[in-house]
C-alpha positions in Angstrom: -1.3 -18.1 -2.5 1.5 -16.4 -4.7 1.6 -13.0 -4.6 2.9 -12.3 -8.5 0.7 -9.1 -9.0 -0.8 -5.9 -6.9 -4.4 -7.8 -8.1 -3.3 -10.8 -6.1 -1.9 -8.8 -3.6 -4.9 -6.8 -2.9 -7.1 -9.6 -3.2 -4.7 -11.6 -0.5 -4.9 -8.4 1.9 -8.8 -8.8 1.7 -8.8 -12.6 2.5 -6.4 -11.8 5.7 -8.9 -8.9 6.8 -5.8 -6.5 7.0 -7.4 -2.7 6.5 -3.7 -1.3 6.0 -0.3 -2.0 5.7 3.0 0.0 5.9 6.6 -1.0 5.7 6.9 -2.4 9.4 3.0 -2.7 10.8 -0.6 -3.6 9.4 -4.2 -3.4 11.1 -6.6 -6.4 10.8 -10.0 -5.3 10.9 -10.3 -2.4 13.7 -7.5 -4.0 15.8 -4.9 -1.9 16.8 -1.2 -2.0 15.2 0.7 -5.2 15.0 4.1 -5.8 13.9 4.7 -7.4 10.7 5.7 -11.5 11.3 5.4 -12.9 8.0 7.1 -12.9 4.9 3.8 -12.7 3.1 2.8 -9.1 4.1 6.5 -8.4 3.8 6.2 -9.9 -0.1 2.6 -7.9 -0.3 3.7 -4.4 0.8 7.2 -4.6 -1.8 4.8 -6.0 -4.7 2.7 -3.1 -4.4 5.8 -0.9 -3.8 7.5 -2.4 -7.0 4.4 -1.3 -9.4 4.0 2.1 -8.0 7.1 3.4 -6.7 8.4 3.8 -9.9 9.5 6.8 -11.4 7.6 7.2 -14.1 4.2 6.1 -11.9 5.6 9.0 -9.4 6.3 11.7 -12.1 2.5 11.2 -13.4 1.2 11.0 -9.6 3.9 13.6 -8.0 4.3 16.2 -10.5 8.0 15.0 -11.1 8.9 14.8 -7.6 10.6 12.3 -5.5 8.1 10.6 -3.5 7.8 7.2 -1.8 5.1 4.4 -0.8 4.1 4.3 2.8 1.0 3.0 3.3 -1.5 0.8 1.5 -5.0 1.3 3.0 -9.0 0.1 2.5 -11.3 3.1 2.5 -14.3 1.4 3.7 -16.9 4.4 2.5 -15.5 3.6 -1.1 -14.9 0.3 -0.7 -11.4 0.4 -2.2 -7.9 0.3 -1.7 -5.6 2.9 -1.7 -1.7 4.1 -1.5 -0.5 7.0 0.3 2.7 8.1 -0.9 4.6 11.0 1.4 6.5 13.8 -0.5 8.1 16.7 1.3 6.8 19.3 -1.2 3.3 18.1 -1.8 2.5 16.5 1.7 0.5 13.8 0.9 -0.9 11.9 -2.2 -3.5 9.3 -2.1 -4.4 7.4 -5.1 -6.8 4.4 -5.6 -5.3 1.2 -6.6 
């Protein structure tokens, strides 16, 4: 599958089972943390880091301050995904995707 959008990216992440994703790791299911191997959850995490670490998506999300992605999660209780970006003023922001 090509990943050209965070829809097909998301939608990959559910057919692989993984439950999050960060720059260098990414849980499948309840597993514990595995290292990332493939280019496609490499081309996955920087799709969904393209769209929203952008500086106008982090003014609106961030209050005009610098923040970054991290991690790309599946809240199961919601049943939806979501990004956690870090920023040293504000902590943490989560936002749904």
């Amino acid at each position: 599958m090509e990943i050209l959008t965070v829809k097909n990216a998301l939608q990959r992440l559910d057919e692989l089972n993984v439950t999050y994703l960060q720059n260098d790791f990414y849980g499948e299911g309840n597993s514990a943390e595995d290292q990332i191997t493939t280019s496609e959850l490499e081309e996955i995490f920087q799709v969904l880091e393209r769209t929203y670490a952008t500086d106008e998506f982090l003014e609106q999300l961030s209050a005009k301050h610098d923040s970054i992605v991290w991690l790309v999660a599946f809240e199961k209780c919601a049943n939806k995904w979501q990004a956690l970006f870090y920023d040293e003023e504000l902590d943490e922001i989560w936002t749904d995707l």
